[in-house]
N, C-alpha and C positions, 0 to 999 in steps of 0.2 A: 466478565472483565471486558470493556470496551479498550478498543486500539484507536489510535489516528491512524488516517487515514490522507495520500498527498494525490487527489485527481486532479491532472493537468491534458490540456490540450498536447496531440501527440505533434510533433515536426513538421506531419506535412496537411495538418490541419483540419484531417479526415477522421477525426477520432480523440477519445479521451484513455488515456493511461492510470492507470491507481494503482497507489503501491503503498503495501505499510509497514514503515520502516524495523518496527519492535518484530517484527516476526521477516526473518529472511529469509528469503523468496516468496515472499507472498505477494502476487501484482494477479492485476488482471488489466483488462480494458473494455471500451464499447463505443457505437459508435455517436452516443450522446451520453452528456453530463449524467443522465438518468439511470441511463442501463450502465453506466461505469459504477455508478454509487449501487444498484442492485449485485452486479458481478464480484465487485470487492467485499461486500458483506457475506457473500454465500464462498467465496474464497476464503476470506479469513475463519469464518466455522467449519469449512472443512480443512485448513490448514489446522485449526486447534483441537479437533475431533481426534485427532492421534495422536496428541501431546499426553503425558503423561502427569505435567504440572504447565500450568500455562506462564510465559514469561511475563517479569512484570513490565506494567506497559506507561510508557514516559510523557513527562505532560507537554503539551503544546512548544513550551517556552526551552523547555531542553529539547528537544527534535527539532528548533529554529538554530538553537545555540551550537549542533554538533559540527563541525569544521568540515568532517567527511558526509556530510549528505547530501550528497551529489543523488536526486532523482533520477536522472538517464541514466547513468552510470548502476545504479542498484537494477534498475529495472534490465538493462541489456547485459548483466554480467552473471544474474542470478538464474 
């Protein structure tokens, strides 16, 4: 199953944040666009390595649509 995935530059510009939303708490970071899109990929298989059914995972156009998806806010709360 592939997830989206949302890497953005972090606040104080020193770093990039990934976080995906279908799977809660699953974030990582680094401190280039590169090593964020490696660290989020090896995060999310280990976040789904201990699932016992994996969730299903939403497309682009619904994860823009949802009302609550506030990035900072998932990433500093989870």
């Amino acid at each position: 199953m592939k997830y989206i995935a949302f890497i953005y530059q972090d606040e104080h510009n020193d770093g990039f944040n990934a976080i995906v939303p279908d799977l809660a708490g699953c974030f990582s970071c680094g401190k280039t666009f590169e090593e964020a899109c490696k660290m989020i990929k090896e995060a999310t298989e280990l976040y789904c390595e201990d699932l016992d059914s994996l969730p299903q995972s939403s497309s682009l156009e619904i994860l823009l649509a949802r009302t609550n998806l506030d990035l900072q806010k998932m990433l500093h709360t989870n």
